[in-house]
Backbone as CSV, one residue per row, in Angstrom:
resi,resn,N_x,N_y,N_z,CA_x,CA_y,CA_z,C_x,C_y,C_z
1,UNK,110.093,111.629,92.570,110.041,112.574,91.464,108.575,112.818,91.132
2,UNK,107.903,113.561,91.640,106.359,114.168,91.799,106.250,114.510,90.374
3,UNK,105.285,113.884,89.188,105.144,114.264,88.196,103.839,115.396,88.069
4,UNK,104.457,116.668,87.537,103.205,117.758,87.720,102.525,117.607,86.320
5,UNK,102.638,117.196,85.169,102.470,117.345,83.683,102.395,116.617,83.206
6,UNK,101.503,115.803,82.248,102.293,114.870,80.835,101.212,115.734,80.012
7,UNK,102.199,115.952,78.991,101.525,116.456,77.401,102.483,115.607,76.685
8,UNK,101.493,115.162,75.895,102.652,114.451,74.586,103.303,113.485,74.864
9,UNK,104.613,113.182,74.352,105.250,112.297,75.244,106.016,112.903,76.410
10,UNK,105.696,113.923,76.858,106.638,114.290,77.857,106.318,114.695,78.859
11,UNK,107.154,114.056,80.108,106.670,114.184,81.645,107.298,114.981,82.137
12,UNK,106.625,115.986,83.031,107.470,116.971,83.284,107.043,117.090,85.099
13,UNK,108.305,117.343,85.736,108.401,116.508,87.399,109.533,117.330,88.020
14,UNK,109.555,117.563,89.416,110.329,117.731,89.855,111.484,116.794,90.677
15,UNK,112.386,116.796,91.070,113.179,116.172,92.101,112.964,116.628,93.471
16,UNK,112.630,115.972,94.743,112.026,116.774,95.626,113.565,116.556,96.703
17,UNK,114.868,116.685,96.145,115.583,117.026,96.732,116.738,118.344,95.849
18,UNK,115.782,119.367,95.187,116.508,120.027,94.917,115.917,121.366,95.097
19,UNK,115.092,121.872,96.423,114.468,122.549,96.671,115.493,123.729,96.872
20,UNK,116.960,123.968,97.052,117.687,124.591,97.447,118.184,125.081,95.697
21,UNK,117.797,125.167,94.814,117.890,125.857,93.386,116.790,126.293,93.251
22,UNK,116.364,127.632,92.816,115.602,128.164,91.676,114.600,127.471,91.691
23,UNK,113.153,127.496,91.198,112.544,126.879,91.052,112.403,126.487,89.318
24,UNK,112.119,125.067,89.330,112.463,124.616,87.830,111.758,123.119,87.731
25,UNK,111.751,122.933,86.298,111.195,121.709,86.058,112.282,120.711,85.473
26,UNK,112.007,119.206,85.427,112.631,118.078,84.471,111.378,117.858,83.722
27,UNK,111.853,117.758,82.260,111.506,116.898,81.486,112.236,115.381,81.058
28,UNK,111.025,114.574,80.763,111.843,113.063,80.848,111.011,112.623,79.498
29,UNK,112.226,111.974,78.660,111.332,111.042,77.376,112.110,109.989,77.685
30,UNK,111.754,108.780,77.631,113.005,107.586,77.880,114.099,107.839,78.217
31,UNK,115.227,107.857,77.968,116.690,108.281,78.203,117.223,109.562,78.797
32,UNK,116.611,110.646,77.341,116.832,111.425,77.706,115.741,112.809,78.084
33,UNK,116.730,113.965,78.794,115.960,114.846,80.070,116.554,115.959,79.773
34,UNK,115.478,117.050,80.062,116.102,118.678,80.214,115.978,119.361,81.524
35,UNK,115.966,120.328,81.265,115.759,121.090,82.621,115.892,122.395,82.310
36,UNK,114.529,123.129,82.942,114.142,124.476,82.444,114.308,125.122,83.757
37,UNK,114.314,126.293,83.483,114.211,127.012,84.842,113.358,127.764,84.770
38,UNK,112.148,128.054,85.778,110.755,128.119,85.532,110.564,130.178,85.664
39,UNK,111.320,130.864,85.833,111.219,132.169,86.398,112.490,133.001,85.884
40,UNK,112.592,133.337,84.940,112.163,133.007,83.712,112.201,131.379,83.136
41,UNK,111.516,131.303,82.050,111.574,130.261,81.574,112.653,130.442,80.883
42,UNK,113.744,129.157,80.925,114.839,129.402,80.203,115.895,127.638,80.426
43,UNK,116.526,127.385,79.365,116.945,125.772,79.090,117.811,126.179,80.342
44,UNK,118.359,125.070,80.896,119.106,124.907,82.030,120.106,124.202,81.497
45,UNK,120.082,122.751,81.477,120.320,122.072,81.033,119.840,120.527,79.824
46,UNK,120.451,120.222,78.883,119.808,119.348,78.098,120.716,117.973,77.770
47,UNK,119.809,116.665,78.142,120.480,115.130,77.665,120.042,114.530,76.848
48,UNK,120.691,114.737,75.694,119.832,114.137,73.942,118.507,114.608,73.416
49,UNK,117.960,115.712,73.736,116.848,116.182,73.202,117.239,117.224,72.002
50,UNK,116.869,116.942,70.777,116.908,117.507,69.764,116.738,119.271,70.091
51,UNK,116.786,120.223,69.295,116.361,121.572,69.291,114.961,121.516,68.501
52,UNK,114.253,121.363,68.229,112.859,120.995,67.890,112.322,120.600,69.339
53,UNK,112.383,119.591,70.011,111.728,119.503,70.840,111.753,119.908,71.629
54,UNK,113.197,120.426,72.387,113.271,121.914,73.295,113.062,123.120,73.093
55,UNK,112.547,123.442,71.864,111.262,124.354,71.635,110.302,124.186,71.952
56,UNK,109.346,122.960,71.539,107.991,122.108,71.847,108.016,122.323,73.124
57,UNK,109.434,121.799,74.167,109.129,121.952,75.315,108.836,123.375,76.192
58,UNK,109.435,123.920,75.696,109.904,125.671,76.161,108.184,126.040,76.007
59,UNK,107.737,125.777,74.806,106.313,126.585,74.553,105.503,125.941,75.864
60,UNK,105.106,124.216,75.652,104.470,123.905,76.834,104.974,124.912,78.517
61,UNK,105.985,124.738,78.791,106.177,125.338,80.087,105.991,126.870,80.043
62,UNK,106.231,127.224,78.920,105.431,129.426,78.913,103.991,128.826,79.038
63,UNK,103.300,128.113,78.300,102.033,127.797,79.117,101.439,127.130,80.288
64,UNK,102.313,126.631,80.634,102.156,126.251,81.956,102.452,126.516,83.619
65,UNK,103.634,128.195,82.913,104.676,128.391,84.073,103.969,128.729,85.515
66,UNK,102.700,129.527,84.995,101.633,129.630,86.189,101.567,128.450,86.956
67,UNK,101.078,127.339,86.662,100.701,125.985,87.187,101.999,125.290,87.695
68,UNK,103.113,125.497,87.213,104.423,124.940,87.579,104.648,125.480,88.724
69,UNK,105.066,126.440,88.391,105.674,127.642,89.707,104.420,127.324,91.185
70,UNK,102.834,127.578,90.742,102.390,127.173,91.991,102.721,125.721,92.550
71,UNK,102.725,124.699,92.050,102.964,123.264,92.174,104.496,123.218,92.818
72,UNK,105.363,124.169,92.478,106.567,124.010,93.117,106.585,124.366,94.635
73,UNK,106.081,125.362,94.439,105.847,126.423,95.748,105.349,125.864,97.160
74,UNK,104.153,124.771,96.493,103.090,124.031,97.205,104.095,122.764,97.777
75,UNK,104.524,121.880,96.563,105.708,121.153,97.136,106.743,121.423,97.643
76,UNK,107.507,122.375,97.704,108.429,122.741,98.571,108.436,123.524,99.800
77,UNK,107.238,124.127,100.101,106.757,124.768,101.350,106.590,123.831,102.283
């Protein structure tokens, strides 16, 4: 799980066996994890993360989607 990010408490990584979806990120805080989908940016899926912080998160990845999306591209090519 190639971590591309930490801001805050949150690590944000891919799975490098899910190259066959969309390109997208995980976020991880202890337990629980989301999953954005990077093109558009948009929640995928979410495991115990409040709506406050999947905002927090959403903003980080609109600023980052440039840097994500290349980092995906690079790892999955």
């Amino acid at each position: 799980m190639p971590t591309v990010l930490r801001e805050g408490r949150y690590r944000f990584a891919f799975f490098s066996n899910e190259n066959r979806e969309p390109p997208h990120v995980h976020v991880k805080v202890g337990d629980d994890q989301a999953k954005f989908w990077l093109d558009p940016v948009e929640l995928a899926v979410n495991y115990g993360f409040k709506a406050h912080e999947l905002n927090e998160m959403e903003r980080i990845i609109n600023r980052h989607q440039a840097d994500f999306l290349e980092a995906w591209y690079e790892h999955f090519s």
